[in-house]
C-alpha positions as CSV (number, residue, x, y, z in Angstrom):
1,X,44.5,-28.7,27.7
2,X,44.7,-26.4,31.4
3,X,44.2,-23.4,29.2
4,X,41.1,-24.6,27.0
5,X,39.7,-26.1,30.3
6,X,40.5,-22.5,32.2
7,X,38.2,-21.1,28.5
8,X,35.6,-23.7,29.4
9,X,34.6,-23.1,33.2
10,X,35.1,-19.1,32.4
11,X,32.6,-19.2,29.5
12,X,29.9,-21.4,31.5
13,X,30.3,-18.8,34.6
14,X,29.8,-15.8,32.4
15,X,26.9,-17.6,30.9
16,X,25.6,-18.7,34.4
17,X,26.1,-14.7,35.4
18,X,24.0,-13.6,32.2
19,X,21.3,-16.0,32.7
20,X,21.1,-15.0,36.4
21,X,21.2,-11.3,35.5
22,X,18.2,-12.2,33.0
23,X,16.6,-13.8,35.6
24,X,16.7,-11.4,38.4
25,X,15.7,-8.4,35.5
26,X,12.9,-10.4,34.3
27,X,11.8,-10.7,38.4
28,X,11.9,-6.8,38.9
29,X,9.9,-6.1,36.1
30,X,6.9,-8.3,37.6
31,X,6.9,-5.2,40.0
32,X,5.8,-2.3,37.8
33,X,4.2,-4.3,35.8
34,X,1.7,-5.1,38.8
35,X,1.8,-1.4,39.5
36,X,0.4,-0.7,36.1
37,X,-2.2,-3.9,35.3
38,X,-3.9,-3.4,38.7
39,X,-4.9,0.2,38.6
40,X,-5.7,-0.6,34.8
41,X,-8.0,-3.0,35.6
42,X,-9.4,-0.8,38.2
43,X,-10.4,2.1,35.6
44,X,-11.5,-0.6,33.0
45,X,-14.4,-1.5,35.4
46,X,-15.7,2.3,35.6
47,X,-19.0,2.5,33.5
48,X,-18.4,6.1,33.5
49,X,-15.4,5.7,31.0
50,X,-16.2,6.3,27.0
51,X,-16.2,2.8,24.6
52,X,-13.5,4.3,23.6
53,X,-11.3,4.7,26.8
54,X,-12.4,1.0,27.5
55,X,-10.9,0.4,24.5
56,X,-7.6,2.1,24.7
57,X,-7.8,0.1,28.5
58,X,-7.9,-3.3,26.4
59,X,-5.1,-2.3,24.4
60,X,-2.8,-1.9,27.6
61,X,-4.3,-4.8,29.2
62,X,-3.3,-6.8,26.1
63,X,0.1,-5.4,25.9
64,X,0.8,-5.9,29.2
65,X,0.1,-9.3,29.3
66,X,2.1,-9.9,26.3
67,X,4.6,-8.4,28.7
68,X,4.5,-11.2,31.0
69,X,4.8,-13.7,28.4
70,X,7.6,-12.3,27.9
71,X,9.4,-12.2,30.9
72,X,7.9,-16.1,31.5
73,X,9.6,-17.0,28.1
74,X,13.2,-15.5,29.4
75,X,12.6,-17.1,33.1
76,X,11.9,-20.8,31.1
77,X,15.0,-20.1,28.7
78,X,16.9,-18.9,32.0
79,X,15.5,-22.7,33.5
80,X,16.1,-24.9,30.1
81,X,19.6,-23.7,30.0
82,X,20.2,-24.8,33.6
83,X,18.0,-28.2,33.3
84,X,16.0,-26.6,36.0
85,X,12.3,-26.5,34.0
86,X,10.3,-30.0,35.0
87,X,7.3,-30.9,33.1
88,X,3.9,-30.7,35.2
89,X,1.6,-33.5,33.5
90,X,-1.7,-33.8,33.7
91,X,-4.8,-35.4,31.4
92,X,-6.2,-32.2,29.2
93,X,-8.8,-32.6,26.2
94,X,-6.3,-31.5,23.9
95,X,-8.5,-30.1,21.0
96,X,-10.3,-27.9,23.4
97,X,-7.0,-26.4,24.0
98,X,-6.0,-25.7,20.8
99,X,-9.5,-24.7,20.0
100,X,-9.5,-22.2,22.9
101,X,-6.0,-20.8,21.5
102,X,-7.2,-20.6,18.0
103,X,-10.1,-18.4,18.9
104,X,-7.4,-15.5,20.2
105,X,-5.3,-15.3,17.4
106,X,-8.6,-15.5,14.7
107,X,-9.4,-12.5,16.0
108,X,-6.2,-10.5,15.2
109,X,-6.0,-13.3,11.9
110,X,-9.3,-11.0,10.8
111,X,-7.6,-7.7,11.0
112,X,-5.5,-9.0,8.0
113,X,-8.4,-10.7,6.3
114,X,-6.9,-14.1,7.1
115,X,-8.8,-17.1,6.8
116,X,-7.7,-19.9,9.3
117,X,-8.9,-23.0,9.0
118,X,-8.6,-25.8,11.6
119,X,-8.9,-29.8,11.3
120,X,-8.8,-32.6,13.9
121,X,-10.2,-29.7,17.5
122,X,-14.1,-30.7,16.5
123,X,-13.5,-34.2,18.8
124,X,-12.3,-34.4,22.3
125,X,-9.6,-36.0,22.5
126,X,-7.7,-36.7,26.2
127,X,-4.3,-37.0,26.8
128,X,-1.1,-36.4,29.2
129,X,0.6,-32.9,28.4
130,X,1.9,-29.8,29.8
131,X,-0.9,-27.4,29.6
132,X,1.5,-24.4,29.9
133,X,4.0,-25.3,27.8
134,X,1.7,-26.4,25.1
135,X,0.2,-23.1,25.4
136,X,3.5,-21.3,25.1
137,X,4.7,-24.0,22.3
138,X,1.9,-22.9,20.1
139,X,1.3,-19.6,21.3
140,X,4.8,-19.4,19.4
141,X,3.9,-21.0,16.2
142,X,0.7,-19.2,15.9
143,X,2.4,-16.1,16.0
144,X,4.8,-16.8,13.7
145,X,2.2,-17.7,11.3
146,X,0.5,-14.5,11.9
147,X,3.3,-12.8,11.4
148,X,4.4,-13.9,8.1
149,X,1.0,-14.5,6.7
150,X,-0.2,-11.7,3.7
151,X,-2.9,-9.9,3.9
152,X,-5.8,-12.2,2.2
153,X,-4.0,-15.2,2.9
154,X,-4.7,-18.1,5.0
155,X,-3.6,-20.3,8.0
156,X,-4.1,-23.8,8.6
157,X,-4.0,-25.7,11.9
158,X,-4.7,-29.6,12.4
159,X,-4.7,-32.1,15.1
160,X,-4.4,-35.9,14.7
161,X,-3.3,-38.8,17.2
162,X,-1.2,-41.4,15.2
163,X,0.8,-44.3,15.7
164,X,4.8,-44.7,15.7
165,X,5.0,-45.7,12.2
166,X,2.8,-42.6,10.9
167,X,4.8,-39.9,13.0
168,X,8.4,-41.8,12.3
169,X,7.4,-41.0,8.8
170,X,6.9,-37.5,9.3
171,X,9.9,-36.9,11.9
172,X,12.4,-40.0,11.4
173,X,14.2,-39.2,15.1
174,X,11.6,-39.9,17.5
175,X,11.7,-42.4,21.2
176,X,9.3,-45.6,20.6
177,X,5.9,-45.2,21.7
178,X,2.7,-46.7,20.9
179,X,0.6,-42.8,19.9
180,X,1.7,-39.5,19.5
181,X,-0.5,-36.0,18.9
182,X,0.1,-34.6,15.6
183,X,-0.2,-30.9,15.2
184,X,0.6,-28.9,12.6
185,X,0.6,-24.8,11.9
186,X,1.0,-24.0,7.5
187,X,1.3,-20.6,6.6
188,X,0.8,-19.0,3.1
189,X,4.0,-16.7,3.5
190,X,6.8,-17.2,1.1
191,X,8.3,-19.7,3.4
192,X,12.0,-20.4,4.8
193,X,14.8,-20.5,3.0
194,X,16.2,-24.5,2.1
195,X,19.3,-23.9,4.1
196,X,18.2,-22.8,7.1
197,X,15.1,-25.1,7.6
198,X,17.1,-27.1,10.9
199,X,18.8,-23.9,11.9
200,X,15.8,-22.1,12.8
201,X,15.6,-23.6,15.8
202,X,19.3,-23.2,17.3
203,X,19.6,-20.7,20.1
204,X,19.4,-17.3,18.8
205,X,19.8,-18.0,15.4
206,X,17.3,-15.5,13.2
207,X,16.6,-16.8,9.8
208,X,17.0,-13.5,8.0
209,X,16.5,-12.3,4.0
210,X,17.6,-9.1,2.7
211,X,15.1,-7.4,4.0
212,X,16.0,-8.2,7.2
213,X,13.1,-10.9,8.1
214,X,13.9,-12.2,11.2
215,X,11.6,-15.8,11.3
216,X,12.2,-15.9,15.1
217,X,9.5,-14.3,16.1
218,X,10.3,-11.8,18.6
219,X,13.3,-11.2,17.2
220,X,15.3,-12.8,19.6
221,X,16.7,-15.4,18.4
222,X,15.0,-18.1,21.3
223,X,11.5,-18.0,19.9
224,X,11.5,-21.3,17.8
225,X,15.1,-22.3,19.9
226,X,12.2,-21.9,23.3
227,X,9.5,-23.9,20.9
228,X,11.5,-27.2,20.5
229,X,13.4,-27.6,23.8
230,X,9.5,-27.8,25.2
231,X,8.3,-29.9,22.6
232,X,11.5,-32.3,23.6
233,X,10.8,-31.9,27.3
234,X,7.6,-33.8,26.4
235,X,9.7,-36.4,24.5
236,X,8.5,-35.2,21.1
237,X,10.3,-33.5,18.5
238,X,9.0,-30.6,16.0
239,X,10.4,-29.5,12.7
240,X,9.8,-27.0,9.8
241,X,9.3,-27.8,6.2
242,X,8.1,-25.6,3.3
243,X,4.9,-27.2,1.7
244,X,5.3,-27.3,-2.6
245,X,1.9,-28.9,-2.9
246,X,0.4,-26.5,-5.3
247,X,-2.5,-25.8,-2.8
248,X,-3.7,-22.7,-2.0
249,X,-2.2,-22.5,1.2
250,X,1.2,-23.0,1.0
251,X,4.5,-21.5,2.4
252,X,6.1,-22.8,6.1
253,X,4.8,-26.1,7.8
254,X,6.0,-26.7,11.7
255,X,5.3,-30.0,12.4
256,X,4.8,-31.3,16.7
257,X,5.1,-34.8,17.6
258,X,4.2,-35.7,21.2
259,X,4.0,-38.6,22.3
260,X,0.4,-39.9,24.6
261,X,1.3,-43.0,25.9
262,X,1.4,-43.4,29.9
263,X,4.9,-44.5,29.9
264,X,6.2,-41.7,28.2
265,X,5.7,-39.8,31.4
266,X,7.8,-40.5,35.0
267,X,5.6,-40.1,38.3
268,X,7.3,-36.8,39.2
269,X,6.4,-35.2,35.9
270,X,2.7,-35.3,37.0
271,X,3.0,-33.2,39.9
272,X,0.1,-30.1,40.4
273,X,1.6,-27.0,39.4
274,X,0.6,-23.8,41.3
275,X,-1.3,-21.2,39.5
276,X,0.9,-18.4,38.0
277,X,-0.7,-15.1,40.0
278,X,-0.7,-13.4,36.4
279,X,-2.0,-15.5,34.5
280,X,-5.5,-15.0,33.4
281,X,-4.7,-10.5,34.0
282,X,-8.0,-10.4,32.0
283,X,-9.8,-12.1,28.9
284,X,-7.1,-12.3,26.1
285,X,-10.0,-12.0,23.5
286,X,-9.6,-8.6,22.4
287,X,-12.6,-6.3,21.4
288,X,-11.6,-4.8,18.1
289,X,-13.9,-3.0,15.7
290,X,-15.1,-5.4,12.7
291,X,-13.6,-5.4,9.8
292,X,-16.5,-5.5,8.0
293,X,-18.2,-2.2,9.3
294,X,-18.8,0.5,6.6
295,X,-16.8,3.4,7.6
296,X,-18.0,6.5,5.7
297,X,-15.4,8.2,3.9
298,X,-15.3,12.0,4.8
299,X,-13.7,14.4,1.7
300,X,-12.7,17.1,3.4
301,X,-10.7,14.8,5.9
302,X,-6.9,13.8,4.8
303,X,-6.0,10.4,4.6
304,X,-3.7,8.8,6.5
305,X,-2.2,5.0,6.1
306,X,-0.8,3.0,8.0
307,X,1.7,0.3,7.2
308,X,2.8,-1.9,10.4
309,X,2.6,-6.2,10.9
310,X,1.9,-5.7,14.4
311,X,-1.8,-5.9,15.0
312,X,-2.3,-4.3,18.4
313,X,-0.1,-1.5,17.3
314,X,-2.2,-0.6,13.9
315,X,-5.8,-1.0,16.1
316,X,-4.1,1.8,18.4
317,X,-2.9,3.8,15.8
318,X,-5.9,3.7,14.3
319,X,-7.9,4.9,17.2
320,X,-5.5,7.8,17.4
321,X,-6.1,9.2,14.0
322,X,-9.4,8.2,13.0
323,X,-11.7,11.2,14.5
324,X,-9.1,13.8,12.1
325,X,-8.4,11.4,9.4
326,X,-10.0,8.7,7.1
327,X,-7.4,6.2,8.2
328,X,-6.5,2.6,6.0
329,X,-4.0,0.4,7.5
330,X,-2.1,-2.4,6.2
331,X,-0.2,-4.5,7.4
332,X,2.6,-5.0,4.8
333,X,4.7,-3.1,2.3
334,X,3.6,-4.8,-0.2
335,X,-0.2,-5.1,0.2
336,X,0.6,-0.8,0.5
337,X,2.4,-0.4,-2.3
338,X,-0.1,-2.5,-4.1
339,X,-3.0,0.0,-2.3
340,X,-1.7,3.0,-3.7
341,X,-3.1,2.2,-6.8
342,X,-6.7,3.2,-5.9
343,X,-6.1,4.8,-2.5
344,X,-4.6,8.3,-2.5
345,X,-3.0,8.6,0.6
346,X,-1.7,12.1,2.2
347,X,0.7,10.9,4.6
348,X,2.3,7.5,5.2
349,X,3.0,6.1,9.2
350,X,5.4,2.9,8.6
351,X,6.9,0.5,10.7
352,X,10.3,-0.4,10.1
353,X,11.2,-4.0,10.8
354,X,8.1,-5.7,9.0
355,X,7.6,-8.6,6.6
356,X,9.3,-9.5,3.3
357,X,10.0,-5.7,2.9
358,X,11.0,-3.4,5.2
359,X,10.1,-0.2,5.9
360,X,13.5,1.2,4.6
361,X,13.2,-0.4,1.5
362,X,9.3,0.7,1.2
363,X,10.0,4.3,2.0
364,X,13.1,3.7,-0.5
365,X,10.3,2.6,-3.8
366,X,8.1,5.4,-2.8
367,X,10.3,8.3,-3.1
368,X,11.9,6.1,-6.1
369,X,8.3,6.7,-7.8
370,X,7.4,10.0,-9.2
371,X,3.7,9.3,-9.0
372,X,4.1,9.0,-5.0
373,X,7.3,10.6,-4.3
374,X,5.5,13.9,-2.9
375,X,3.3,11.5,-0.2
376,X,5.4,12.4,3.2
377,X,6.7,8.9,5.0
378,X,6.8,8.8,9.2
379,X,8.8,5.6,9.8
380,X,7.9,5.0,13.3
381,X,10.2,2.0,15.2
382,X,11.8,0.3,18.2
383,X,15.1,1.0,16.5
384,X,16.3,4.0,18.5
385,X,20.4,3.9,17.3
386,X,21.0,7.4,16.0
387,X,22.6,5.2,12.9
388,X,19.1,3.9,12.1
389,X,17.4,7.2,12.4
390,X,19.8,8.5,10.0
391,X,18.9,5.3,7.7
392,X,16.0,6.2,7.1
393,X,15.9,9.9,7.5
394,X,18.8,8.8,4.3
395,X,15.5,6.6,2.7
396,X,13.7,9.9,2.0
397,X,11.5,9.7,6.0
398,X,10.2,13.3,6.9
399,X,10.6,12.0,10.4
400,X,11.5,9.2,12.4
401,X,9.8,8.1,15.2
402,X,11.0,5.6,18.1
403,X,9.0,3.2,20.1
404,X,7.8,4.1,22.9
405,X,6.2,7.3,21.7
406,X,4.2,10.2,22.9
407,X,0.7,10.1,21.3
408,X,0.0,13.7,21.3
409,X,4.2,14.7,19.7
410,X,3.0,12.0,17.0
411,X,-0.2,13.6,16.1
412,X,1.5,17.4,16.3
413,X,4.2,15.9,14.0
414,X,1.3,14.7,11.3
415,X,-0.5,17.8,11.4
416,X,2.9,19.6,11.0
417,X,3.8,17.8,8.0
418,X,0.4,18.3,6.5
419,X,0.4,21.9,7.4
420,X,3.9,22.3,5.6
421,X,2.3,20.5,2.3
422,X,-0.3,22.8,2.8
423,X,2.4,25.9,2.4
424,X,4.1,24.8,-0.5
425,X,0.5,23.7,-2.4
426,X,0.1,27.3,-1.6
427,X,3.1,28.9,-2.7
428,X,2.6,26.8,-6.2
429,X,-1.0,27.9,-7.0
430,X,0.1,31.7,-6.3
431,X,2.9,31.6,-8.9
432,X,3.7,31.0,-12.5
433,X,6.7,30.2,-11.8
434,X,8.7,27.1,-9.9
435,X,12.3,29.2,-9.2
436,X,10.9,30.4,-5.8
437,X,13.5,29.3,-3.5
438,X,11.0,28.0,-0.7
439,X,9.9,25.5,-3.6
440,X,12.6,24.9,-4.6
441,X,14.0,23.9,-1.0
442,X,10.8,22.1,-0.3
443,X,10.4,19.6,-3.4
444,X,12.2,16.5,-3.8
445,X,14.5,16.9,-7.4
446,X,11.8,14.7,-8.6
447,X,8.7,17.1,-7.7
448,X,10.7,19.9,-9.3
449,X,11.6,18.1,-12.4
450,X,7.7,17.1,-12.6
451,X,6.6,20.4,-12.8
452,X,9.5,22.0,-14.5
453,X,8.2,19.9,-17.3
454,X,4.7,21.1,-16.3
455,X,4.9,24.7,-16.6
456,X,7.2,24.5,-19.9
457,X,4.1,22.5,-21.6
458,X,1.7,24.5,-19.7
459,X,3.7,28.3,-21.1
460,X,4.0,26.2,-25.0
461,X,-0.1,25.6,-24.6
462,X,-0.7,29.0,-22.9
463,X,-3.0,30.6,-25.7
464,X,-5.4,27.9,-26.1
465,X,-8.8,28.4,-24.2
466,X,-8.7,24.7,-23.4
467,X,-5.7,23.0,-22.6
468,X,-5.1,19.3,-23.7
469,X,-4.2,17.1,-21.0
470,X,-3.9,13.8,-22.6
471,X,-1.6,15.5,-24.6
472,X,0.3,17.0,-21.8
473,X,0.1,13.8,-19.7
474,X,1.8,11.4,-22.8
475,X,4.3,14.2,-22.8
476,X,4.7,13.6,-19.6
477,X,4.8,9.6,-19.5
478,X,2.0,9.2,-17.7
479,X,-1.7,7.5,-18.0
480,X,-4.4,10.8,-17.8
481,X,-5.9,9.3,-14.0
482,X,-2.2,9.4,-12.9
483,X,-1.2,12.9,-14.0
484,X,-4.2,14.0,-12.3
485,X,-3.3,12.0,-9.3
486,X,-0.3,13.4,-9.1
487,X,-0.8,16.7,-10.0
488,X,-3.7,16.6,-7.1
489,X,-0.8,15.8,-4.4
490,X,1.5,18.4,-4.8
491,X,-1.3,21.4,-5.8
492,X,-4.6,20.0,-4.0
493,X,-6.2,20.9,-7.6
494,X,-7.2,18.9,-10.5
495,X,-5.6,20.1,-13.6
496,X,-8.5,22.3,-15.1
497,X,-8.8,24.5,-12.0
498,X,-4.7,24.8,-11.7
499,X,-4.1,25.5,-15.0
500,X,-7.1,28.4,-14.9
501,X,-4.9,29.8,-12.1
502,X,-1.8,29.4,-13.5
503,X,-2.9,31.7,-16.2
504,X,-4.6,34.4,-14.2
505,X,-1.1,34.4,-12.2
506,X,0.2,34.9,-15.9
507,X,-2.1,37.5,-16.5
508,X,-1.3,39.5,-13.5
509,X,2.8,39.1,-13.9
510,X,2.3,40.4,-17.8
511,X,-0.3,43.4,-16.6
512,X,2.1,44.5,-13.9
513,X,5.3,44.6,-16.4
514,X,3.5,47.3,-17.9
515,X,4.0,46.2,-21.8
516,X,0.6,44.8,-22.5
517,X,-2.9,46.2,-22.1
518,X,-5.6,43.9,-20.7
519,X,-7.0,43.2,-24.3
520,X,-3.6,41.8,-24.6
521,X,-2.9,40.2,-21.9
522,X,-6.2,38.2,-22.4
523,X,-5.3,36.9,-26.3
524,X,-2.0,36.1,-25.1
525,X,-3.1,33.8,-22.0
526,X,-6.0,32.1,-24.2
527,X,-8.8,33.2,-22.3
528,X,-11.8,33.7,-25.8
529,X,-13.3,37.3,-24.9
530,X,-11.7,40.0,-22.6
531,X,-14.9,40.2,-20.5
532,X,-14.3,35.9,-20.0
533,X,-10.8,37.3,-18.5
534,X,-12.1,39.9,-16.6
535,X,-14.9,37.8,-15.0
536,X,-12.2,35.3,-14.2
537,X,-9.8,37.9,-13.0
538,X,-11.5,39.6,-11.0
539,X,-13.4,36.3,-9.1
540,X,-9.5,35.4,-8.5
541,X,-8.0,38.7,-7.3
542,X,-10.4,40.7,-5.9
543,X,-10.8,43.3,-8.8
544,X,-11.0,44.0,-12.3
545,X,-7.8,43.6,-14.6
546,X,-7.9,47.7,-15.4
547,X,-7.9,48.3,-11.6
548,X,-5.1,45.8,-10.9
549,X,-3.0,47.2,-13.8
């Protein structure tokens, strides 16, 4: 018993000496922070600076104070674990709250073409609460929606004030009081698994699939842990159910319960709080670009997508890459996967740790495929362990990028790879052949099998003026569109104009073996008339076939 007791007091001072630690850590980084949001602010006042520098300003503004949010959530944790946090009550017009909360996250909810719909805010409706820690509650919740919310689908949000009977119903262990607030936040993701509906909200428990879906939603493990003990400090309770309804929003439910009545409060729970000195850094609405804008596709531009959950991070990535590229993001796996059958992507940026699929597996189906096998991946990440940069470099990633990056290595590193495909779409359309080395080094076993295939059909249909590419594409398993598709990513050609210069290479390797004359040479690679060929061979090369031989 002296022993277990000895266990006891030794774990509760190493977790006292963590908390502190987090607590001190969290303090100091209120010091750069400042450093950085107050000279930021500054320059964002500076008419002289470009729409676009004012937006790149907002971006860090944003992120910044996402920052402190942060740091306040790990302080708070720091104070629930210690029974320091108090409650600081005051009378609030709830909806207007929630109202003002909804109309941040609709604007990152319309990046993803979510709809979010909202019941119960239109009325005021007055009542004793925490203004903070409501914020933070559903600042929580709303994010979590966000974040497991498809592209296309839709959130809903309500607000109610009910009586004991009505909320016992919808939380059974509740204290006795006369009203409580209702508020509820449904997703339309695929929902929590059965089993883990109540341990969601343990302490750093991550409610995690296959994928490796982490439901807390800074993957912490406190997020939805942080959530309940507020809602409890305000004598409610809050729980998460999955909603089998049939509707068409369905997926995870959280359901608050907060009690209104006067007595649920003591005096000293109504005290004035002071004013945080951050909060309010600068308006949390952010200015992104609509949606809705008509971007004009240039053709001689590649085209880049990108594939990460994280909002803030796709509208930056975005503005890196759209003056060089016609960029598309997405902001899951399988929304991109699903994509790829109209777009035609050069070059993929991923993020790793996303949705229902991660960027491992993602990266994993697209090399799997042979129609986009050739498309380079960049899995760019806050995983930084040399283990997971060999995961995915494993996956079939050109490259792996970690978070925090340099803008200007990331763009080099795109043009690179692009410049590379560039080589090898070269070093195909000047040969006949596929056993170059360089190729042979540079394809995936995939690519090489494709056009193994390719130039075996292509040498068994090499006297016919016309070649038959239904023909060769059934040969080759594949619908017409996505032979051309395909063939159009690893040569930059469609298959008329590489198969002319697959010949005319042909034609030149048979000329310079010395066995044929050009009258030959032309009957042999299918071309009708020799003065067809010699037209053609000489627009290619430079000169006529007589000169050449």
């Amino acid at each position: 018993m002296q022993m277990l007791q000895r266990d006891k007091e030794r774990e509760h001072l190493t977790n006292e000496m963590n908390m502190n630690f987090f607590a001190n850590i969290s303090h100091e980084f209120r010091n750069p922070l400042t450093m950085i949001s107050g000279p930021i602010i500054q320059l964002q006042k500076d008419k002289k600076l470009s729409t676009e520098s004012h937006q790149l300003l907002q971006i860090v503004l944003r992120s910044i104070n996402q920052m402190l949010k942060l740091i306040d959530q790990m302080l708070d944790f720091n104070k629930l674990e210690t029974d320091a946090l108090k409650m600081q009550i005051s009378k609030y017009d709830i909806a207007n709250e929630i109202s003002d909360l909804i109309k941040i996250f609709e604007t990152s909810a319309v990046r993803k073409n979510i709809k979010v719909e909202s019941t119960g805010i239109q009325t005021s409706l007055f009542v004793w609460l925490d203004k903070d820690k409501l914020s933070k509650i559903l600042s929580n919740l709303f994010t979590n929606a966000l974040k497991h919310t498809p592209q296309n689908g839709c959130i809903k949000i309500g607000l109610a004030c009910i009586d004991y009977n009505q909320a016992a119903s919808i939380i059974e262990d509740l204290p006795v009081y006369q009203k409580y607030v209702h508020i509820y936040v449904q997703d339309s993701g695929k929902g929590i698994p059965e089993e883990q509906l109540t341990d969601i909200f343990k302490r750093y428990y991550q409610a995690d699939n296959k994928s490796g879906l982490k439901y807390a939603n800074w993957g912490t493990g406190i997020g939805l842990y942080y959530v309940k003990r507020l809602v409890q400090l305000h004598h409610g309770n809050v729980i998460a159910q999955n909603v089998k309804d049939g509707s068409q929003c369905t997926g995870a439910i959280f359901h608050v319960l907060l009690p209104i009545d006067d007595s649920a409060y003591e005096k000293d729970e109504r005290l004035s709080v002071e004013k945080n000195n951050f909060e309010n850094l600068f308006e949390d609405t952010p200015t992104y670009p609509s949606t809705n804008a008509t971007i004009a596709i240039d053709p001689s531009k590649p085209h880049l997508l990108i594939v990460d959950d994280d909002i803030q991070i796709s509208v930056y990535l975005k503005s890196l890459f759209e003056k060089e590229y016609n960029v598309t993001n997405k902001y899951d796996a399988e929304s991109a996967i699903a994509a790829l059958e109209n777009l035609e992507p050069d070059i993929i940026l991923s993020d790793v740790v996303m949705g229902e699929m991660s960027g491992y597996e993602f990266c994993k189906k697209l090399k799997a495929n042979q129609l986009y096998c050739h498309i380079p991946v960049i899995l760019i990440t806050a995983k930084s362990q040399i283990t997971e940069q060999v995961e995915g470099l494993n996956v079939g990633a050109s490259a792996y990028v970690t978070k925090p990056f340099n803008p200007e290595y990331l763009k080099a590193l795109v043009k690179s790879l692009l410049q590379n495909r560039d080589n090898i779409r070269s070093l195909l359309l000047s040969s006949s052949t596929n056993n170059s080395q360089t190729i042979t080094n540079a394809l995936s076993a995939q690519d090489m099998a494709f056009m193994n295939n390719l130039y075996q059909l292509m040498d068994s249909m090499m006297s016919q003026d016309d070649l038959n590419f239904n023909l060769i594409a059934e040969k080759l398993c594949m619908s017409r569109s996505k032979f051309n598709y395909k063939l159009k990513g690893l040569t930059g050609e469609t298959p008329i104009h590489f198969f002319l210069k697959y010949k005319l290479n042909k034609a030149a390797e048979l000329l310079k073996s010395g066995k044929y004359n050009v009258s030959e040479v032309a009957d042999i690679t299918g071309f009708g008339t020799v003065s067809h060929f010699s037209v053609s061979f000489k627009k290619y090369f430079g000169v006529n076939p007589s000169e050449y031989k």
